[in-house]
C-alpha positions in Angstrom: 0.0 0.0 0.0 1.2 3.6 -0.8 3.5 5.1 2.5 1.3 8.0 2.9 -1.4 5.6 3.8 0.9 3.3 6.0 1.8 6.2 7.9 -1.3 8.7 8.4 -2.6 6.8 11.2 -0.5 5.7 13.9 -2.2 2.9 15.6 -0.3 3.7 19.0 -1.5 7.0 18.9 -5.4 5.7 18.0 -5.2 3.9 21.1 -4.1 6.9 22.9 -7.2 8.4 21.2 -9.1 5.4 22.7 -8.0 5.3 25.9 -8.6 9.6 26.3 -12.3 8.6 25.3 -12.2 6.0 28.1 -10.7 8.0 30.9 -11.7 11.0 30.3 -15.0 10.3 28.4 -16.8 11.6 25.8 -16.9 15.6 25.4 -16.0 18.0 23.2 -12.8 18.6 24.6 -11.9 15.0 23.7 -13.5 15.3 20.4 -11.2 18.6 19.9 -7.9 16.5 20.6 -8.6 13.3 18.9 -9.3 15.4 15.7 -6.4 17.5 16.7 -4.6 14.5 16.5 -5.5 13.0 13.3 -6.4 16.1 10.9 -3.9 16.4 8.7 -1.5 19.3 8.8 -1.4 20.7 4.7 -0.7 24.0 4.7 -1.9 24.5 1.2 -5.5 23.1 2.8 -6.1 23.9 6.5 -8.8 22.1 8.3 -11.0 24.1 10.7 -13.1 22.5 13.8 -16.5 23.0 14.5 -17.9 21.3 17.5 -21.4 21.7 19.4 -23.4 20.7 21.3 -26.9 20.4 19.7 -29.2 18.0 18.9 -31.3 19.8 16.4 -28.8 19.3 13.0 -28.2 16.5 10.4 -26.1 15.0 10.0 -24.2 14.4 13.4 -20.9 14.8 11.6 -20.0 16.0 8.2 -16.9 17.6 6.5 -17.6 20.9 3.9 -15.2 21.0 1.8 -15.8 24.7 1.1 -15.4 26.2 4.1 -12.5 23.7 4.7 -14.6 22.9 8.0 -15.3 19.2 9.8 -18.4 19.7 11.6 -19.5 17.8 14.6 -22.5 18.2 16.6 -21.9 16.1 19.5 -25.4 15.3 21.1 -26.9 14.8 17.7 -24.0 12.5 17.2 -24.1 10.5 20.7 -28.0 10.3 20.4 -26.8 8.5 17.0 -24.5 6.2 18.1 -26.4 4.5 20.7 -29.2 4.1 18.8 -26.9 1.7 16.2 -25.2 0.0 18.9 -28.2 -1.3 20.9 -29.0 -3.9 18.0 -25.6 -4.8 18.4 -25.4 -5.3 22.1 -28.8 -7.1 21.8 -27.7 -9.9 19.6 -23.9 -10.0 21.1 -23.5 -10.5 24.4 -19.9 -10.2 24.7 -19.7 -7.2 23.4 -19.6 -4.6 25.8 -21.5 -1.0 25.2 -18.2 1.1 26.4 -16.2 -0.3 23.9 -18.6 -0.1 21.0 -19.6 2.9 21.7 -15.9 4.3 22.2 -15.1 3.1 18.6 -18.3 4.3 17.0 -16.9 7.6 17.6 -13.5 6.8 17.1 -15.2 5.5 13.6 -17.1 8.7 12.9 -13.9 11.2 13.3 -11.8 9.2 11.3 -14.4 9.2 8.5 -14.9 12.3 8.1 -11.2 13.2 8.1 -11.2 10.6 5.0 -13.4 12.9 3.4 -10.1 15.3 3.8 -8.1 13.4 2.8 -9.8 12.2 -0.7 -10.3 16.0 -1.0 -6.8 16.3 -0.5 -6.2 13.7 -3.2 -8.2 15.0 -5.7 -6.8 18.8 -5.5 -3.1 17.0 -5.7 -2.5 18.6 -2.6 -1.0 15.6 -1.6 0.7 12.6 -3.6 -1.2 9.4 -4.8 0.1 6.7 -6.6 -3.4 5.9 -8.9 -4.5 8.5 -11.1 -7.9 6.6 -11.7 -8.4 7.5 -7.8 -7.4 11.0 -7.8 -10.0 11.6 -10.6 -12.5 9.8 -9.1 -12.2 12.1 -5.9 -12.4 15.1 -7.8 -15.1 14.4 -10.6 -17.3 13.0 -7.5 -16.9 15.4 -4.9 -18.9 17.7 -7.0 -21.1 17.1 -10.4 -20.0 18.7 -13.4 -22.7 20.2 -15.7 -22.3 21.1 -19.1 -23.5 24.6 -20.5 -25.3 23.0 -23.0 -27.4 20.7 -20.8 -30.8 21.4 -21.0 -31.7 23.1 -17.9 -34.4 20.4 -17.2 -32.5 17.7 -17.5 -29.7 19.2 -15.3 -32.4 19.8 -12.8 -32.8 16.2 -12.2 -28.8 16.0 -12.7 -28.5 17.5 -9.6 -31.8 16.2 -7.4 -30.2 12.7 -8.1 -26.6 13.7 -7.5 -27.3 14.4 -4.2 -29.6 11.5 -3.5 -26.9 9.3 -4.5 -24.3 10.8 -2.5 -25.6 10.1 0.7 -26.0 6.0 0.1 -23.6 4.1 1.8 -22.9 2.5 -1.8 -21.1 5.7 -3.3 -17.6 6.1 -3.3 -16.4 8.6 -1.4 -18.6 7.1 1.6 -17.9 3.5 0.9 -13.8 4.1 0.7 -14.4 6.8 3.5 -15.8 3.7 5.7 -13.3 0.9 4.7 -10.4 3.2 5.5 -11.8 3.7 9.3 -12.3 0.1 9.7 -9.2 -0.8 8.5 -7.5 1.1 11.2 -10.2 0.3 13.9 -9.2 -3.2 13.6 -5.7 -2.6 13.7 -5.9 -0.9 17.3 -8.6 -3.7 18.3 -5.7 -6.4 16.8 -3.3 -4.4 19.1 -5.3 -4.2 22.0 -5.9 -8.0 21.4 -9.9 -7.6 21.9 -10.9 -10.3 19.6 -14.4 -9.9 20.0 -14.2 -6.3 18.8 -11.8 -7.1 15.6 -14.8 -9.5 14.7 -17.0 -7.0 14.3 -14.8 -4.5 12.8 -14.0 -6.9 10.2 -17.5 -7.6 9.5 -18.4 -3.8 9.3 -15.5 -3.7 6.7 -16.4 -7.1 4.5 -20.0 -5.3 4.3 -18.3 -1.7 3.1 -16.0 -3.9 0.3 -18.8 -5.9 -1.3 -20.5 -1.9 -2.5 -19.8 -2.0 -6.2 -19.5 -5.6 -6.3 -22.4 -6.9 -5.4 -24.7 -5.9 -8.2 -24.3 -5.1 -11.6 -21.3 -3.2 -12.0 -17.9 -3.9 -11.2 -16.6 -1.6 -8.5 -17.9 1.2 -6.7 -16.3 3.4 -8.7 -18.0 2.5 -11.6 -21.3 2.6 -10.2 -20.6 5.5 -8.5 -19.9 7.7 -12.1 -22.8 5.7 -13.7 -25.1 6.3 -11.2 -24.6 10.0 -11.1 -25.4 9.5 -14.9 -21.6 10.8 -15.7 -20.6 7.4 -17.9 -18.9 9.8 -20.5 -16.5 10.7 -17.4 -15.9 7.3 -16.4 -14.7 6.1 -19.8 -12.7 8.8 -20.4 -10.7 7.5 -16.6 -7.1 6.0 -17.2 -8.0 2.3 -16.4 -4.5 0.7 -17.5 -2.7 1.4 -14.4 -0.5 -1.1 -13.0 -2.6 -1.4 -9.5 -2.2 -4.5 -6.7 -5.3 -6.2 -6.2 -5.3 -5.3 -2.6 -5.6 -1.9 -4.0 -8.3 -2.6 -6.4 -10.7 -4.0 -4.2 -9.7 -1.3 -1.3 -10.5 1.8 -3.6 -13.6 -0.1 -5.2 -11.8 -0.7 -8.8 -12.7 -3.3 -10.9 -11.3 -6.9 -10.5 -11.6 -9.8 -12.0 -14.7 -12.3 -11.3 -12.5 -14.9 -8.8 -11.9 -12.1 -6.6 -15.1 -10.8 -6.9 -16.6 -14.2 -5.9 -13.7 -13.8 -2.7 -15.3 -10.6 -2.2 -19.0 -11.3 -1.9 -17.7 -14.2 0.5 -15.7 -12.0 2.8 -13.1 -14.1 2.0 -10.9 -11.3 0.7 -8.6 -9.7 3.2 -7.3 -6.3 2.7 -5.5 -5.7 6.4 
């Protein structure tokens, strides 16, 4: 996997993050130095913090790429959390609430500061090995609308865009997801909490399969075609020399063996 990726989260200092969340517990204050901690520093892109506490705004957490601003409302987000944990607990005994609930939000900072980071990428801020990726951050962070569209037609452009964009299934949230998983279960392997890396993994075999499991082949793909922008996914550079690890991590196409791996969670990207 490319270095910047190996490096940008250190799992010693994510359980540092995890054990302020335990001690100290869950505030804005320890909301402020976890993201503190993990934010990257670009000074051609710095990130601003915005952390409240109300209950009264969607979503709980979001990054805005124009304002440069990650967004967290932290009752709104709390409220959130244990209300997707409780099935969890229900059918898992051995699972206990502190620790789901301590890497739920753990999960949710990390995510959006993905969202940064494939921002990041597609402005070339930063370096990245796979051109296909660093177009697909940019064309999809924002749709692209010809002068010549017919202003109908653009009308339901957009209205679609953004109904898309907030599926689970669409790129930027799909890779947004597997990347905090990935590390989750790291820190769970080096906490040696078995229970916990079981369901991380799971989390993260259910946020591979998007793109895979229907009728395209990679999220990517489905992403540009469901945003009806095919003529921007052809024109994508799809002869790169990428590792498979890599193709199934960033939702490329594969071939149909590992596709079948896959859809079997038998396909491990750690």
């Amino acid at each position: 996997m490319f270095q910047i990726f190996e490096s940008k989260y250190n799992v010693n200092k994510l359980f540092k993050c995890l054990e302020n969340l335990r001690k100290k517990g869950y505030s804005n204050d320890v909301i402020d130095q976890i993201l503190n901690t993990i934010v990257p520093n670009n000074k051609n892109y710095p990130i601003k913090l915005n952390i409240e506490n109300r209950n009264d705004v969607m979503p709980p957490a979001s990054f805005d790429y124009t304002s440069k601003t990650i967004n967290i409302f932290s009752e709104n987000l709390e409220n959130y959390i244990l209300k997707i944990i409780n099935p969890t607990l229900k059918i898992n005994s051995n699972m206990k609430k502190e620790d789901l609930f301590n890497n739920f939000v753990l999960h949710t900072l990390i995510h959006e500061v993905e969202h940064v980071y494939q921002h990041l990428i597609g402005n070339k801020y930063i370096e990245f090995p796979y051109q296909i990726i660093v177009e697909a951050y940019k064309d999809l962070t924002e749709l692209k609308i010809s002068k010549d569209t017919n202003p109908i037609y653009a009308l339901m452009m957009i209205k679609n865009y953004f109904k898309q964009i907030n599926k689970h299934g669409f790129l930027l949230e799909r890779n947004a997801n597997v990347e905090s998983y990935d590390i989750l279960y790291k820190v769970a392997k080096y906490e040696n909490n078995s229970e916990l890396q079981k369901f991380i993994k799971m989390q993260e075999n259910t946020y591979l399969k998007y793109g895979y499991n229907g009728f395209y082949n990679g999220a990517i793909e489905e992403s540009y075609k469901k945003t009806w922008q095919k003529s921007l996914y052809n024109a994508l550079p799809k002869d790169e020399d990428i590792p498979i690890e890599d193709r199934v991590r960033y939702g490329l196409s594969i071939d149909k063996d590992t596709k079948e791996k896959v859809l079997k969670n038998k396909f491990n990207i750690n």
